[in-house]
C-alpha positions as CSV (number, residue, x, y, z in Angstrom):
1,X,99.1,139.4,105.0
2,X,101.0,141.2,102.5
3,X,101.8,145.1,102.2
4,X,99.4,145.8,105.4
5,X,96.8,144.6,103.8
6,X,93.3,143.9,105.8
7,X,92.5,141.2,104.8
8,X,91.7,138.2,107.1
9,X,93.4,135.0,106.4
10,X,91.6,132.6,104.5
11,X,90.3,129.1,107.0
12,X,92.8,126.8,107.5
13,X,92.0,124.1,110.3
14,X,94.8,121.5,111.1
15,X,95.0,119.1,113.4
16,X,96.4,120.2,116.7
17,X,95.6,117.5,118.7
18,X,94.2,113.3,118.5
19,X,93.4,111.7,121.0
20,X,92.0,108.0,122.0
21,X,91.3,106.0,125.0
22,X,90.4,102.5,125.0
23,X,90.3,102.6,121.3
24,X,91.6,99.1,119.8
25,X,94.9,98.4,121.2
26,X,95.2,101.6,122.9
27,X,93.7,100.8,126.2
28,X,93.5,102.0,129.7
29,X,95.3,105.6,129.3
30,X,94.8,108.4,126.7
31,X,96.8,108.2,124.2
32,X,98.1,111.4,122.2
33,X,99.1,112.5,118.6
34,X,100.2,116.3,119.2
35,X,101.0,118.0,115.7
36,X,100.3,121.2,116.2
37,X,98.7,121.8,113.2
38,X,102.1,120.8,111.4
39,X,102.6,117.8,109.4
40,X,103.2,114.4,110.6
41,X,103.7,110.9,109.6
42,X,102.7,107.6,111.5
43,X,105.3,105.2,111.3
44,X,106.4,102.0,113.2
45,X,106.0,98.0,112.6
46,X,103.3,96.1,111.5
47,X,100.8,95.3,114.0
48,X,101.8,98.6,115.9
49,X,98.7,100.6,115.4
50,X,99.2,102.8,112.5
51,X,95.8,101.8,110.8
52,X,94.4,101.9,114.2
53,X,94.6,105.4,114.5
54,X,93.9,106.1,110.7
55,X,90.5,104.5,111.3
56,X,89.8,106.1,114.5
57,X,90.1,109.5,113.0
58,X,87.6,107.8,109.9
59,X,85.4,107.2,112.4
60,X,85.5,111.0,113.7
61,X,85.0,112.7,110.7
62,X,83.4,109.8,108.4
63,X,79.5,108.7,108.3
64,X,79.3,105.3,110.2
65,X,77.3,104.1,106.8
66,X,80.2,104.9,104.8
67,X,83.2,103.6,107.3
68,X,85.4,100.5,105.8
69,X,87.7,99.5,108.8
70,X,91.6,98.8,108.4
71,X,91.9,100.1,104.6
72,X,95.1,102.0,105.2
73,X,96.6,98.3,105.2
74,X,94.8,96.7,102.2
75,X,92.4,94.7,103.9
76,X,89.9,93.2,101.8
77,X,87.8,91.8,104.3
78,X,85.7,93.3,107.0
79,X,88.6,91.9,110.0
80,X,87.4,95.0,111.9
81,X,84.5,97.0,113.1
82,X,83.3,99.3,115.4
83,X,82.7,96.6,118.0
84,X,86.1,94.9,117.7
85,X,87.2,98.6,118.3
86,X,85.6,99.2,121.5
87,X,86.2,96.1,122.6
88,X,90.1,96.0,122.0
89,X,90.3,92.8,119.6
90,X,93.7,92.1,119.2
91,X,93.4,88.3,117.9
92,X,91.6,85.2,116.7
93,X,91.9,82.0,118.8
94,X,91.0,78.5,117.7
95,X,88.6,76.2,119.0
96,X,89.5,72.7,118.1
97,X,86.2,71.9,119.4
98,X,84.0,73.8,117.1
99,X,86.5,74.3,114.6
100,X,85.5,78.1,115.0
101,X,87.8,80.9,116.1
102,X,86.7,83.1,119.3
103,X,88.3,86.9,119.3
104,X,90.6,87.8,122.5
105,X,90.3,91.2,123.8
106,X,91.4,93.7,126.0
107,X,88.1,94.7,127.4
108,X,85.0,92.8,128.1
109,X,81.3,93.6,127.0
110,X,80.7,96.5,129.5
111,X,83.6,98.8,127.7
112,X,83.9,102.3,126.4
113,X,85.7,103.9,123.9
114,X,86.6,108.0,123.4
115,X,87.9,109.5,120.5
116,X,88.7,113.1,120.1
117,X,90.4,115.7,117.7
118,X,91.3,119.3,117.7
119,X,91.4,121.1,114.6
120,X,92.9,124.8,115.0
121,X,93.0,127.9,112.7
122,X,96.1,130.1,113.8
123,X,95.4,132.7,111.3
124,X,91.6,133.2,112.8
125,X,92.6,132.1,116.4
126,X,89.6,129.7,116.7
127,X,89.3,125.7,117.6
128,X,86.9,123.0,117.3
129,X,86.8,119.7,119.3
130,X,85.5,117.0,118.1
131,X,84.8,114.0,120.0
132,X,83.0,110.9,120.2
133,X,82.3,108.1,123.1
134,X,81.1,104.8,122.3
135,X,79.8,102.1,124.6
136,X,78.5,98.4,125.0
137,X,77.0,97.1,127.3
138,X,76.6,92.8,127.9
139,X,75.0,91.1,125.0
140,X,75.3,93.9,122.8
141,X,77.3,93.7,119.2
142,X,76.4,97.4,117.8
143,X,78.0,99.9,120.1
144,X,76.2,103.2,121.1
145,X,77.3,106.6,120.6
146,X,77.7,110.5,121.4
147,X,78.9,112.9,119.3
148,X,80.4,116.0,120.7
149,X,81.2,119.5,118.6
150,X,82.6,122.6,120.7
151,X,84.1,125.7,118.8
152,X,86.1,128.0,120.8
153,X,88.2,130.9,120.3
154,X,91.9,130.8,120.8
155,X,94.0,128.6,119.9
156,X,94.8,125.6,122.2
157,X,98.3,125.1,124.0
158,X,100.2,121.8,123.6
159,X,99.1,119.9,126.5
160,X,102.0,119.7,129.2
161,X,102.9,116.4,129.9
162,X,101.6,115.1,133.7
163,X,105.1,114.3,135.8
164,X,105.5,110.5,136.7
Protein backbone atom coordinates (compact mmCIF):
# COMPACT_ATOMS: atom_id res chain seq x y z
CA UNK A 1 0.00 0.00 0.00
CA UNK A 2 1.46 3.11 -0.94
CA UNK A 3 2.56 6.18 1.41
CA UNK A 4 0.90 4.29 4.67
CA UNK A 5 -2.05 4.33 3.20
CA UNK A 6 -5.13 2.23 4.81
CA UNK A 7 -6.39 0.94 2.47
CA UNK A 8 -6.97 -2.87 2.13
CA UNK A 9 -5.73 -4.58 -0.96
CA UNK A 10 -8.06 -5.11 -3.52
CA UNK A 11 -9.17 -9.46 -3.88
CA UNK A 12 -6.84 -11.30 -5.71
CA UNK A 13 -7.32 -15.19 -5.47
CA UNK A 14 -4.69 -17.41 -7.21
CA UNK A 15 -4.21 -20.72 -7.38
CA UNK A 16 -2.10 -22.19 -4.60
CA UNK A 17 -2.72 -25.53 -4.92
CA UNK A 18 -4.52 -28.46 -7.70
CA UNK A 19 -4.99 -31.42 -6.89
CA UNK A 20 -6.46 -34.87 -8.42
CA UNK A 21 -6.73 -38.44 -7.61
CA UNK A 22 -7.96 -41.01 -9.76
CA UNK A 23 -8.81 -38.36 -12.32
CA UNK A 24 -8.17 -39.76 -16.07
CA UNK A 25 -4.73 -41.04 -16.22
CA UNK A 26 -3.73 -39.83 -12.84
CA UNK A 27 -4.66 -42.80 -10.84
CA UNK A 28 -4.03 -44.35 -7.54
CA UNK A 29 -2.06 -41.38 -5.69
CA UNK A 30 -2.82 -37.63 -5.50
CA UNK A 31 -1.33 -35.86 -7.75
CA UNK A 32 -0.14 -32.15 -7.22
CA UNK A 33 0.14 -28.78 -9.11
CA UNK A 34 1.69 -26.38 -6.27
CA UNK A 35 1.96 -22.65 -7.78
CA UNK A 36 1.65 -20.79 -4.98
CA UNK A 37 -0.43 -18.40 -6.38
CA UNK A 38 2.47 -17.59 -9.03
CA UNK A 39 2.22 -18.33 -12.61
CA UNK A 40 2.74 -21.55 -14.18
CA UNK A 41 2.74 -23.33 -17.48
CA UNK A 42 1.84 -27.08 -18.18
CA UNK A 43 4.08 -28.46 -20.51
CA UNK A 44 5.25 -32.08 -21.61
CA UNK A 45 4.38 -34.52 -24.72
CA UNK A 46 1.41 -35.35 -26.29
CA UNK A 47 -0.65 -37.81 -24.57
CA UNK A 48 1.02 -36.71 -21.17
CA UNK A 49 -1.92 -35.14 -19.45
CA UNK A 50 -1.82 -31.55 -20.09
CA UNK A 51 -5.51 -31.30 -21.24
CA UNK A 52 -6.22 -33.62 -18.56
CA UNK A 53 -5.65 -31.32 -15.94
CA UNK A 54 -7.02 -28.32 -17.97
CA UNK A 55 -10.44 -30.02 -17.95
CA UNK A 56 -10.30 -31.18 -14.47
CA UNK A 57 -9.99 -27.72 -13.26
CA UNK A 58 -13.16 -26.94 -16.03
CA UNK A 59 -14.87 -29.26 -14.25
CA UNK A 60 -14.18 -27.47 -10.83
CA UNK A 61 -15.12 -24.22 -11.58
CA UNK A 62 -17.38 -24.79 -14.84
CA UNK A 63 -21.30 -25.81 -14.92
CA UNK A 64 -21.47 -29.53 -15.92
CA UNK A 65 -24.20 -28.18 -18.69
CA UNK A 66 -21.69 -26.08 -20.07
CA UNK A 67 -18.37 -28.47 -19.90
CA UNK A 68 -16.80 -29.48 -23.49
CA UNK A 69 -14.03 -32.11 -22.60
CA UNK A 70 -10.40 -32.07 -24.19
CA UNK A 71 -10.72 -28.50 -25.93
CA UNK A 72 -7.32 -27.28 -24.89
CA UNK A 73 -6.17 -29.83 -27.73
CA UNK A 74 -8.76 -29.01 -30.55
CA UNK A 75 -10.88 -31.88 -30.24
CA UNK A 76 -13.92 -31.63 -32.20
CA UNK A 77 -15.56 -34.53 -31.03
CA UNK A 78 -16.93 -35.48 -27.69
CA UNK A 79 -13.67 -38.33 -27.19
CA UNK A 80 -14.16 -37.52 -23.49
CA UNK A 81 -16.55 -37.16 -20.63
CA UNK A 82 -17.09 -37.19 -17.24
CA UNK A 83 -17.39 -40.93 -17.14
CA UNK A 84 -14.25 -41.76 -19.25
CA UNK A 85 -12.75 -39.46 -16.51
CA UNK A 86 -13.64 -41.26 -13.53
CA UNK A 87 -13.15 -44.27 -15.06
CA UNK A 88 -9.45 -43.59 -16.29
CA UNK A 89 -10.04 -44.24 -20.26
CA UNK A 90 -6.82 -44.19 -21.74
CA UNK A 91 -7.71 -46.06 -25.15
CA UNK A 92 -9.99 -47.64 -27.77
CA UNK A 93 -9.64 -51.26 -28.59
CA UNK A 94 -11.04 -53.12 -31.60
CA UNK A 95 -13.27 -55.83 -31.75
CA UNK A 96 -12.98 -57.64 -34.98
CA UNK A 97 -15.98 -59.37 -34.00
CA UNK A 98 -18.39 -56.58 -33.86
CA UNK A 99 -16.42 -54.35 -35.73
CA UNK A 100 -16.97 -51.93 -32.56
CA UNK A 101 -14.20 -50.51 -30.37
CA UNK A 102 -14.48 -51.24 -26.37
CA UNK A 103 -12.58 -48.37 -24.09
CA UNK A 104 -9.64 -49.81 -21.73
CA UNK A 105 -9.35 -48.34 -18.44
CA UNK A 106 -7.61 -47.99 -15.38
CA UNK A 107 -10.41 -48.43 -13.08
CA UNK A 108 -13.47 -50.56 -13.26
CA UNK A 109 -17.28 -49.45 -12.77
CA UNK A 110 -17.06 -49.12 -8.85
CA UNK A 111 -14.41 -46.00 -9.08
CA UNK A 112 -14.07 -42.63 -7.65
CA UNK A 113 -12.61 -39.60 -8.65
CA UNK A 114 -11.54 -36.24 -6.38
CA UNK A 115 -10.62 -33.00 -7.61
CA UNK A 116 -9.62 -30.16 -5.55
CA UNK A 117 -8.18 -26.52 -5.78
CA UNK A 118 -6.94 -23.80 -3.46
CA UNK A 119 -7.35 -20.34 -4.37
CA UNK A 120 -5.47 -17.87 -1.91
CA UNK A 121 -5.50 -14.11 -1.36
CA UNK A 122 -2.08 -13.03 0.27
CA UNK A 123 -3.00 -9.45 0.51
CA UNK A 124 -6.34 -10.42 2.69
CA UNK A 125 -4.79 -13.63 4.20
CA UNK A 126 -7.85 -15.78 3.37
CA UNK A 127 -8.34 -19.32 1.22
CA UNK A 128 -11.04 -21.18 -0.28
CA UNK A 129 -11.06 -24.96 -1.15
CA UNK A 130 -12.82 -26.17 -3.59
CA UNK A 131 -13.35 -29.74 -4.18
CA UNK A 132 -15.35 -32.19 -5.82
CA UNK A 133 -15.74 -36.21 -5.61
CA UNK A 134 -17.32 -38.17 -8.18
CA UNK A 135 -18.38 -41.82 -8.19
CA UNK A 136 -19.97 -44.79 -10.23
CA UNK A 137 -21.11 -47.47 -9.22
CA UNK A 138 -21.78 -50.92 -11.68
CA UNK A 139 -24.03 -50.32 -14.58
CA UNK A 140 -23.94 -46.78 -14.17
CA UNK A 141 -22.72 -44.27 -17.27
CA UNK A 142 -23.50 -40.71 -15.47
CA UNK A 143 -21.29 -40.42 -12.45
CA UNK A 144 -22.52 -38.78 -9.13
CA UNK A 145 -21.22 -35.99 -7.35
CA UNK A 146 -20.35 -33.72 -4.19
CA UNK A 147 -19.33 -30.40 -4.24
CA UNK A 148 -17.37 -29.05 -1.40
CA UNK A 149 -16.63 -25.11 -0.63
CA UNK A 150 -14.62 -24.22 2.70
CA UNK A 151 -13.25 -20.52 3.18
CA UNK A 152 -10.61 -20.15 5.76
CA UNK A 153 -8.41 -17.51 6.98
CA UNK A 154 -4.75 -17.65 6.47
CA UNK A 155 -3.03 -18.47 3.87
CA UNK A 156 -2.15 -22.13 3.29
CA UNK A 157 1.57 -23.54 3.42
CA UNK A 158 3.11 -25.43 0.54
CA UNK A 159 2.40 -28.91 1.44
CA UNK A 160 5.76 -30.71 2.56
CA UNK A 161 6.50 -33.58 0.60
CA UNK A 162 5.80 -37.22 2.60
CA UNK A 163 9.59 -38.91 2.80
CA UNK A 164 9.78 -42.29 0.76
Amino acid sequence: MPNGSTERPRPDFRLARFEVLNWGTFDGRVWKIEPNGENALLTGDIGSGKSTLVDALTTLLVPPRKITYNKAAGAEVRERSLYSYVRGEYRSVSNELTGGAQAQALRGENSYSVILSVFADRGLDRSVTVAQVFWLRDGERNPSRRAFLGVWYGYPEPAQAAPR
